[in-house]
C-alpha positions as CSV (number, residue, x, y, z in Angstrom):
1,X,11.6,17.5,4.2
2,X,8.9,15.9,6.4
3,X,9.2,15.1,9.7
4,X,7.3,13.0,11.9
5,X,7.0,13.1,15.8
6,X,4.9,10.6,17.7
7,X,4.6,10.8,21.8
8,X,3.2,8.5,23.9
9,X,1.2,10.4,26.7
10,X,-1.0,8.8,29.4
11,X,-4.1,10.1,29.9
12,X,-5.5,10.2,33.7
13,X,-9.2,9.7,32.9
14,X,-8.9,7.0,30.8
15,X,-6.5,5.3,33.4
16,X,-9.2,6.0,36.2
17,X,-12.4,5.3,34.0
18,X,-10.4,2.1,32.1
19,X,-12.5,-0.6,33.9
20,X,-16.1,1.1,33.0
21,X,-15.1,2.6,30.2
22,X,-13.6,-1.2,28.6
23,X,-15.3,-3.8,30.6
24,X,-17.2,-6.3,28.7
25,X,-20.4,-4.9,28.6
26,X,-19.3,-1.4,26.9
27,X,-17.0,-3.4,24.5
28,X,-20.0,-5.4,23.6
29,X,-22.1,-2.1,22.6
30,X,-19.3,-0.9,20.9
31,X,-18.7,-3.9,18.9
32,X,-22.5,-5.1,18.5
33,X,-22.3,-3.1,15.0
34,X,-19.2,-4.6,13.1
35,X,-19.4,-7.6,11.2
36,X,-18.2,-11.0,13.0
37,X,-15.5,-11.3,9.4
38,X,-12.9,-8.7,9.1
39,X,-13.0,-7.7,5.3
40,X,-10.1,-9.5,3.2
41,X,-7.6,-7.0,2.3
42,X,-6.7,-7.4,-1.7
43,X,-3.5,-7.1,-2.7
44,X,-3.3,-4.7,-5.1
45,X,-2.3,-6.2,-8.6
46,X,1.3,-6.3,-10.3
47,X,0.9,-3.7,-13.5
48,X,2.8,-1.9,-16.3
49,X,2.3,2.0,-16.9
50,X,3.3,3.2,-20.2
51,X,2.4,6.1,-22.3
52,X,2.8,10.1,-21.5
53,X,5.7,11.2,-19.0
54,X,7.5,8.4,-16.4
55,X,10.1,9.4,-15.0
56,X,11.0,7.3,-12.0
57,X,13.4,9.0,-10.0
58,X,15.0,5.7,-9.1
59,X,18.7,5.9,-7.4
60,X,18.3,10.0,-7.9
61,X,18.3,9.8,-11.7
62,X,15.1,11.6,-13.3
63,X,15.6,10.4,-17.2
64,X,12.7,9.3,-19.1
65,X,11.4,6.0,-19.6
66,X,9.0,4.3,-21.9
67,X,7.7,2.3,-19.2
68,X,7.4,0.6,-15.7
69,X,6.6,-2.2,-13.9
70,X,5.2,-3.0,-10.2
71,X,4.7,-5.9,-8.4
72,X,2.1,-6.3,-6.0
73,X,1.3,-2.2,-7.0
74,X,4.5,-1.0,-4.7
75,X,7.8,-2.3,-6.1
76,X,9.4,-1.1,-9.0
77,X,10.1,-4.4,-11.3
78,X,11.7,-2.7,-14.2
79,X,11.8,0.9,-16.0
80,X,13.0,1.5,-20.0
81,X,11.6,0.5,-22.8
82,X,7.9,-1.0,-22.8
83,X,9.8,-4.6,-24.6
84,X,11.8,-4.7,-21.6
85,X,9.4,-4.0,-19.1
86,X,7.2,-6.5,-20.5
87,X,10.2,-9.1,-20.6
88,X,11.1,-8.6,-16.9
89,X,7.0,-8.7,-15.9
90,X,6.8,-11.9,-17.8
91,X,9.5,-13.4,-16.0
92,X,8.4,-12.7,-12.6
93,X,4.5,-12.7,-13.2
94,X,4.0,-14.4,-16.4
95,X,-0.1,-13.5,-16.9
96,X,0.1,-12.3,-13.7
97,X,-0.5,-8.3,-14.7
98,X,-2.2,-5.7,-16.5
99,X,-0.8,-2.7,-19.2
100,X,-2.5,0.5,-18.7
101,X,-1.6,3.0,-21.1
């Protein structure tokens, strides 16, 4: 089980020291090293995995399966056999993916 707890807490000094501590000079330090274009963020590529053990745990069931499918690198397409797979990723991203076995 994991658990995650966030809390919000004020911190007096940096309420008191806000106005130094952010005013346009500092920020400009602190920024004077970044570049002016954030980096493009990729989205990582749709993909088949086939080969050794998969077993995809999807809806609580831990069978076996030739194959599966993302899209985008997160969401489970499809899961069976690697003719299925392929049939479901054509359908949705025709060319659009990469098989690593």
């Amino acid at each position: 089980m994991i658990t995650c707890v966030f809390a919000h807490v004020q911190n007096p000094v940096v309420t008191l020291l806000k106005k130094d501590l952010f005013g346009p000079e500092n920020l400009a330090l602190m920024t004077a090293g970044l570049p002016e274009k954030k980096t493009e963020v990729l989205q990582p590529a749709s993909v088949i995995f086939t080969g050794g053990i998969i077993r995809p745990m999807i809806d609580g069931k831990a069978e076996m399966v030739e194959a599966i499918g993302f899209a985008e690198g997160q969401k489970v397409v499809a899961t069976g056999s690697l003719s299925l797979v392929i049939a479901e990723m054509d359908a949705n991203f025709k060319d659009e993916y990469t098989i690593r076995y």
